[in-house]
N, C-alpha and C positions, 0 to 999 in steps of 0.2 A: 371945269377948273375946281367949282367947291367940292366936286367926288373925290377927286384926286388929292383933293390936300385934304379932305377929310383921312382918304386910306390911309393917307400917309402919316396922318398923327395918330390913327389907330395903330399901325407898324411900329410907330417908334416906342408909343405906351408900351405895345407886347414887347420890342426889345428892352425898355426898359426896368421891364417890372422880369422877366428875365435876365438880366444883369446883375439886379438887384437877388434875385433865387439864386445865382451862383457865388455872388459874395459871399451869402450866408453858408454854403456849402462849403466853400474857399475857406473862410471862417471856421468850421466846425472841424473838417480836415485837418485842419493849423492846429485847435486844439486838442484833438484826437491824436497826434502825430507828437504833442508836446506831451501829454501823459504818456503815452509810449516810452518816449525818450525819459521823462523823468524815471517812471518804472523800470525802464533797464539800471538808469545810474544811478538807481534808487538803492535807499538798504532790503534787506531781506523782508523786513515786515511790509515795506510797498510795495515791494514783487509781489507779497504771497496777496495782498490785497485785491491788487490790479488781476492779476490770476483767477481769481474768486468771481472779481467783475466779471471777465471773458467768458471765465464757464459756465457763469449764469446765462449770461448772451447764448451761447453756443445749446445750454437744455432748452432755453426759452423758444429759440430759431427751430429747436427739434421738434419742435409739440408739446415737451413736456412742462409740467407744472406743477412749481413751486409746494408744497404740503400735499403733494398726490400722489404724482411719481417720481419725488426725489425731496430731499428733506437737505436743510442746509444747517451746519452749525450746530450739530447734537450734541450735548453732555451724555457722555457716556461712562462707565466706572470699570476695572478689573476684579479679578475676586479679592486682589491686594488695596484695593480703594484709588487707585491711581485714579485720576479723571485725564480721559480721552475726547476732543471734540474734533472728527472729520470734518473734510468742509464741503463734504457732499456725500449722502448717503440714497441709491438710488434705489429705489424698490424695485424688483423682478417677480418673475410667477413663482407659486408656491413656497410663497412666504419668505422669498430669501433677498439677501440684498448687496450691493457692490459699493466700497468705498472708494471717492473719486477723492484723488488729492492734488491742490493747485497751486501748492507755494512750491515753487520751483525758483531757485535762486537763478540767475540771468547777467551775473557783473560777467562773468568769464568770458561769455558768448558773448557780448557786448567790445567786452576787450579785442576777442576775435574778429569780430564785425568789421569795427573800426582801425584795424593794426595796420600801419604803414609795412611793415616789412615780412619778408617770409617768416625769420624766425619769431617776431612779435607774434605771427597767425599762431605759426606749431604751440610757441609756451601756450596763449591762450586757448586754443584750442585742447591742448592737454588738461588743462585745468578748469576746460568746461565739461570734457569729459569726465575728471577725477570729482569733478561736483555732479554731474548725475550719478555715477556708480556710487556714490556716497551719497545723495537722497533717497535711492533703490534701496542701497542697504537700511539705512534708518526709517524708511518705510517698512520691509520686510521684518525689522524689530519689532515693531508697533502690535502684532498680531491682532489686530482689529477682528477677527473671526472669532477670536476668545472672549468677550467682551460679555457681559452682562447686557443684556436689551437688544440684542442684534444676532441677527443668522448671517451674519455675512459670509459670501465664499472666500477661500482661503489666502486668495490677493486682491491687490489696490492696484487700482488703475494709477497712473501716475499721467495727470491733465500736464502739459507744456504749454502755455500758450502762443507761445511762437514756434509756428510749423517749424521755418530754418534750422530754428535751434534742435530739434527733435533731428530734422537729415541731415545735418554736420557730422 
């Protein structure tokens, strides 16, 4: 009888100290799920933040690292003195290197997301569209490859951090 009701408050310790690992999971999901949601209904400068976080996440998860193979937040100048700061600058062989860009504006696609109605999806959808083709373009302005300090090649990656939003 004392085996049995020892096992038995050893089981329940392990379920409860396992109950207790998935709150804190349950917990963290909750608030991972809630910066999400605030960075979609966020302004542009939170999207582009939260974006920045992700693609850290995503070099980090790759191997790479931070002042080695990839450099975040560079002051950069034009030969007209403009200052330029990418928010990711990845070094490659022979000496060259790729600007990754992660502020991608996200209300539209958000709007789409959530649209009750078909024609609510199309407007926003259109308008998630006409907001990528118009970060493309003001990226391709930028000519980051012209740049004093940098060999960059002659495009920028354009980072999404929301898959979905990339296949709509």
């Amino acid at each position: 009888v004392n085996d049995s009701f020892s096992q038995e408050a050893k089981e329940r310790h392990t379920l409860v100290h396992e109950l207790k690992n998935l709150q804190r999971l349950n917990e963290q999901m909750t608030r991972e799920a809630v910066n999400l949601t605030q960075a979609l209904k966020g302004d542009n400068k939170q999207q582009g933040n939260w974006g920045e976080v992700v693609l850290a996440r995503v070099l980090a998860e790759s191997g790479l690292r931070e002042g080695h193979e990839y450099e975040t937040q560079v002051n950069l100048q034009s030969e007209a003195g403009k200052r330029y700061q990418p928010d990711v600058i990845v070094h490659l062989p022979q000496n060259k290197q790729v600007v990754v860009d992660s502020k991608m504006a996200l209300v539209a696609y958000e709007r789409y997301f959530n649209a009750e109605t078909d024609a609510e999806r199309d407007r926003a959808l259109n308008a998630h569209l006409t907001a990528l083709r118009a970060h493309i373009k003001g990226l391709s302005m930028k000519d980051y490859h012209k740049l004093k300090g940098i060999q960059s090649l002659d495009y920028v990656l354009m980072f999404i951090p929301v898959e979905p939003a990339f296949q709509v």
